[in-house]
C-alpha positions in Angstrom: 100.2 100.4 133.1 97.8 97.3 133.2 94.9 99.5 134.1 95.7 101.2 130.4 96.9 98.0 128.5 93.1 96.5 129.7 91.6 99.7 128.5 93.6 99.2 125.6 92.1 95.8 124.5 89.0 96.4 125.7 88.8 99.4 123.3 90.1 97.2 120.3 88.0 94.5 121.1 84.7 96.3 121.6 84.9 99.4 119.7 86.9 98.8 116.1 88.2 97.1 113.4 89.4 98.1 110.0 88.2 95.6 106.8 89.2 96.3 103.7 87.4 94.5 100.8 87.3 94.6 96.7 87.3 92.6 93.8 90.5 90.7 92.6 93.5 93.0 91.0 92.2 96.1 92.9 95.1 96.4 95.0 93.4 95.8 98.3 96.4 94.0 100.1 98.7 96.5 99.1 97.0 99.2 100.9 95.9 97.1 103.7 99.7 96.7 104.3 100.6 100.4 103.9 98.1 101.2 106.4 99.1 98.9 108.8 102.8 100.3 108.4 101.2 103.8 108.9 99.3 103.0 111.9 101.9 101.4 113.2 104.6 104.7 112.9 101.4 106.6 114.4 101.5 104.2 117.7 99.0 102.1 116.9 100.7 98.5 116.0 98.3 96.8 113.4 97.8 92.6 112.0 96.2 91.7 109.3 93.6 88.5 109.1 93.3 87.5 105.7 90.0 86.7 104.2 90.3 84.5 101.3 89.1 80.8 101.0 92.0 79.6 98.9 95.3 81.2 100.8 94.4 79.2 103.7 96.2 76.3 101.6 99.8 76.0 101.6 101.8 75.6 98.3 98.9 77.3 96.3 100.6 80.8 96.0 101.0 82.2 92.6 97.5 80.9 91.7 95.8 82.4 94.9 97.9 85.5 94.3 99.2 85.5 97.8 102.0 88.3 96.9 103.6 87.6 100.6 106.4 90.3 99.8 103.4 93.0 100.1 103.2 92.0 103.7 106.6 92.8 104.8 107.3 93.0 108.2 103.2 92.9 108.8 102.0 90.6 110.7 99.6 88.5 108.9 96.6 85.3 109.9 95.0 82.8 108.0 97.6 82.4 105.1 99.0 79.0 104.8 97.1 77.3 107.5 96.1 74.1 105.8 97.2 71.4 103.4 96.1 71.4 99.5 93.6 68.9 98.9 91.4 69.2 102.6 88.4 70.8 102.0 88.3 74.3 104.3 84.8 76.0 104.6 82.9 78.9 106.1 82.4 77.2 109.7 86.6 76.6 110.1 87.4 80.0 109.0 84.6 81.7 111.7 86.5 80.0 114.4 89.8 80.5 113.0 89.0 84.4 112.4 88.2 84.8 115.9 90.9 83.1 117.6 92.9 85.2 115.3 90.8 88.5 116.1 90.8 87.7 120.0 94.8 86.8 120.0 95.4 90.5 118.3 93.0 92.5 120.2 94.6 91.0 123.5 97.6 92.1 123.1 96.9 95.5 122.4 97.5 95.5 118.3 94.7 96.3 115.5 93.2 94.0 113.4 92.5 94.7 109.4 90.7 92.1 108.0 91.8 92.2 104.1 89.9 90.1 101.5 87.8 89.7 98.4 85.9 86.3 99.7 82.5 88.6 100.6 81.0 85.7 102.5 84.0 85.3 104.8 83.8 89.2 105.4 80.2 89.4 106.1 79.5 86.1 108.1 82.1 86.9 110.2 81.4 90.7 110.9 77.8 89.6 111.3 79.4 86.8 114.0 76.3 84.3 112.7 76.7 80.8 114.0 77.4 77.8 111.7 77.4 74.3 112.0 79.7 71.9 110.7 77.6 70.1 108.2 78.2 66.3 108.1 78.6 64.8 104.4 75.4 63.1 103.4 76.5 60.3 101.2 72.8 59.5 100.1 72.2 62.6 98.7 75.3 62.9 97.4 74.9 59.5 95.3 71.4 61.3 94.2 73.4 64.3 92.6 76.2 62.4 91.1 75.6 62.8 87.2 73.9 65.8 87.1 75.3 69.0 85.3 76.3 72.7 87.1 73.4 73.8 85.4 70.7 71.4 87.2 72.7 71.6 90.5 72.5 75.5 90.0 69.0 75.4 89.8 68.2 73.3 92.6 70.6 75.5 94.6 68.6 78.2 93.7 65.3 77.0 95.1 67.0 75.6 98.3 68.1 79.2 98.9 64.3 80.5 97.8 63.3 78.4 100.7 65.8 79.3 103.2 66.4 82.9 102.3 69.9 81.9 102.5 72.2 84.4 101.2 75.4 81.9 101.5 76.7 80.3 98.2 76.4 82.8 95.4 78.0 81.4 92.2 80.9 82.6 93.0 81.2 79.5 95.2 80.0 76.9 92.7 82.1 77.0 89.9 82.1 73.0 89.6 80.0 70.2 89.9 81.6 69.3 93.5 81.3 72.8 94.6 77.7 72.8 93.8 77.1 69.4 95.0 78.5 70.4 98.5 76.9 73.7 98.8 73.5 71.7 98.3 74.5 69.5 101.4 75.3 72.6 103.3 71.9 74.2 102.5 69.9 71.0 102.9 71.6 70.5 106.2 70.7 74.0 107.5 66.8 73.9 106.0 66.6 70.6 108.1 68.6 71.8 111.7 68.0 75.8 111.5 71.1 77.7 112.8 70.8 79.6 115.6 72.5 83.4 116.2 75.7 82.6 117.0 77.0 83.1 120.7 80.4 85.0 119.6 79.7 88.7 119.1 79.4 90.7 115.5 82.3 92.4 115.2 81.9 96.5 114.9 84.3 97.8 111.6 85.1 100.6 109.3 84.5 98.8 106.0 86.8 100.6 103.3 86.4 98.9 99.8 88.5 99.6 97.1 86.8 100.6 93.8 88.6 100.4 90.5 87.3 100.8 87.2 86.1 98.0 85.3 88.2 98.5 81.9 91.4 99.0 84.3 89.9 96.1 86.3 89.9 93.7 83.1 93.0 94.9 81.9 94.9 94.3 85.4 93.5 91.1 85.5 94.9 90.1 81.9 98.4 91.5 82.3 98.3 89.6 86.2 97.6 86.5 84.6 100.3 86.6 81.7 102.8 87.3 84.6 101.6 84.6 86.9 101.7 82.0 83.9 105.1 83.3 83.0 106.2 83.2 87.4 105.3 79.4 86.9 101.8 78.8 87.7 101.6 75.9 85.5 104.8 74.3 87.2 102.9 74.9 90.3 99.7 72.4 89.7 101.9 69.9 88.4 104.3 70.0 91.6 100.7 70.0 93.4 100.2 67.3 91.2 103.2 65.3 91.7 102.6 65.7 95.4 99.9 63.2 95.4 96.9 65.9 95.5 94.4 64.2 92.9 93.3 66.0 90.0 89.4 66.1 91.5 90.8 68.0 94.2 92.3 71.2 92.0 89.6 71.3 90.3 87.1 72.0 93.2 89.2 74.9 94.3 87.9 76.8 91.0 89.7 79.2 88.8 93.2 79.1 88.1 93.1 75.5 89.7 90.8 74.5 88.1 91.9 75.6 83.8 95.6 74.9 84.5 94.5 71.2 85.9 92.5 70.6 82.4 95.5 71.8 80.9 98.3 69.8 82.6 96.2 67.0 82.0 95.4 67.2 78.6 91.6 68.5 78.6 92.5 72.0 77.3 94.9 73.3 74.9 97.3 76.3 76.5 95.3 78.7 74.4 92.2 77.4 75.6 93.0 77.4 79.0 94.0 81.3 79.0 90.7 82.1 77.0 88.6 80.1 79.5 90.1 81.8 82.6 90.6 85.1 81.5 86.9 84.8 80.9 86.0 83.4 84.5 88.6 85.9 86.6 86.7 88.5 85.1 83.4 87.2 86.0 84.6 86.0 89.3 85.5 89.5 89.7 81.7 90.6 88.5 80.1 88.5 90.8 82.8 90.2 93.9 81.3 93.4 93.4 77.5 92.0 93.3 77.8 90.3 96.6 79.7 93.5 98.4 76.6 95.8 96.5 74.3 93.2 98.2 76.5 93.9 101.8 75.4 97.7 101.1 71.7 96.5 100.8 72.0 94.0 103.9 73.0 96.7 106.1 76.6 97.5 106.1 78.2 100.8 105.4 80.7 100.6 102.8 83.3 103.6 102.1 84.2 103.0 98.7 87.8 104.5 98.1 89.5 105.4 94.2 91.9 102.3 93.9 94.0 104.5 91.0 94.9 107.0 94.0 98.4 107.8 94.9 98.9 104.5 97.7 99.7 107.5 100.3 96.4 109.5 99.3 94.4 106.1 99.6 95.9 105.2 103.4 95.7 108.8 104.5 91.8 108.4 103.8 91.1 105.3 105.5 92.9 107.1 108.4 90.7 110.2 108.3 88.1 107.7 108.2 89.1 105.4 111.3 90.0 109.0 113.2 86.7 110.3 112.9 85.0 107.1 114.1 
């Protein structure tokens, strides 16, 4: 029995893991769920490790769409792990993947990484090593003042330099997202980063594709009914909590428009215009960085999200048998 259990983990550990990836509204969770449900009536128990950067943070639900009643009885990592307001990055959620990863794989159980964050996915597949970058208050105090347009640009040509592929504008939505993305890539210009010592980690990549005029129209009807489940009385108890204003707004998106809105900046209607407009190019900009995963390497098995959910599970498991 322990000679098979080792076998077992060793197999899991070294051989296989299931990621599923796609842009918001494309009903990635959902099947990631049903498949671990499947695999588990076929004998094979199965966890999921979430990767998105804003479901680490507890209280933010409806506006990270963390839909926890499509887990179920799954078994699910890296939701709720941190308080609203701290500032989690790329380096925390490498180490908290793989203690995550390692705890699952030891006991015998399969991972499925689930996400639409495509850096998460891909630094952490690739198992690259990254520093945790210290705040540099000088150049911070140089970059106070200047627009997300300026800070863009010089993010650019910090990337040109580096042939850093981290911090696509999906990241820098604000001025403090840029700003810190800057200090990230100027730190790493300055101390290179060496190939990290934990392994990459070998996976069937499934993403789900969905149309883009479904896409946009999910993403509109998702966002009436979050606005009507109470996002809006969710910032303002964030709010009321003591988490500053500043602090929403770096988190992008939905935290971001409702937080002009509580506090007065945008009218309701402006609010929904402005954030309809960025989900759907948040969404946009997904899809670029997994097409860039495809061109960096990684083998991508692109799946038809308006498949019956039993049709869509049944293929990743044809696709995990014939590994």
């Amino acid at each position: 029995m322990a000679e098979w259990l080792f076998f077992r983990i060793f197999a899991l550990d070294m051989q296989q893991m299931i990621t599923i990836l796609g842009p918001t509204a494309s009903g990635k969770t959902p099947l990631a769920a049903a498949l671990a449900r499947q695999m588990a009536a076929s004998g094979m128990p199965a966890e999921i490790i979430s990767a998105d950067s804003r479901q680490v943070y507890r209280r933010m639900d409806i506006g990270t769409g963390k839909d926890l009643a499509d887990y179920g009885d799954v078994p699910y990592h890296l939701i709720d792990i941190c308080e609203p307001g701290t500032r989690y990055n790329l380096f925390q959620y490498q180490q908290d993947f793989f203690d995550a990863y390692q705890d699952i794989c030891r006991r015998g159980r399969l991972p499925i990484l689930c996400g639409g964050t495509g850096l998460y996915i891909e630094a952490v597949l690739k198992g690259y090593h990254l520093s945790p970058v210290p705040q540099n208050q000088p150049l911070r105090d140089e970059l106070e003042g200047k627009s997300l347009d300026e800070l863009s640009l010089m993010l650019q040509e910090l990337k040109a330099r580096s042939g850093s592929v981290m911090h696509n504008t999906t990241d820098v939505d604000s001025c403090q997202r840029a700003i810190r993305a800057i200090e990230i890539e100027t730190y790493n210009l300055e101390h290179p980063v060496p190939l990290r010592e934990l392994p990459a980690i070998n996976s069937l990549i499934v993403g789900v594709n969905i149309d883009r005029e479904l896409r946009r129209e999910k993403i509109t009807r998702r966002l009436k009914a979050r606005l009507d489940e109470g996002m809006v009385d969710e910032i303002r108890s964030l709010l009321a909590s003591g988490i500053a204003a500043e602090d929403l707004l770096y988190y992008g998106l939905e935290y971001k428009y409702l937080t002009e809105y509580v506090v007065g900046q945008l009218s309701f209607d402006e609010m929904f215009r402005q954030l309809e407009i960025a989900i759907h190019q948040f969404a946009k900009r997904q899809m670029t960085w997994f097409r860039g995963m495809e061109r960096r390497g990684f083998t991508i098995h692109w799946i038809d999200a308006q498949l019956p959910m039993a049709e869509k599970v049944a293929a990743v498991q044809h696709l995990y048998q014939a590994i």
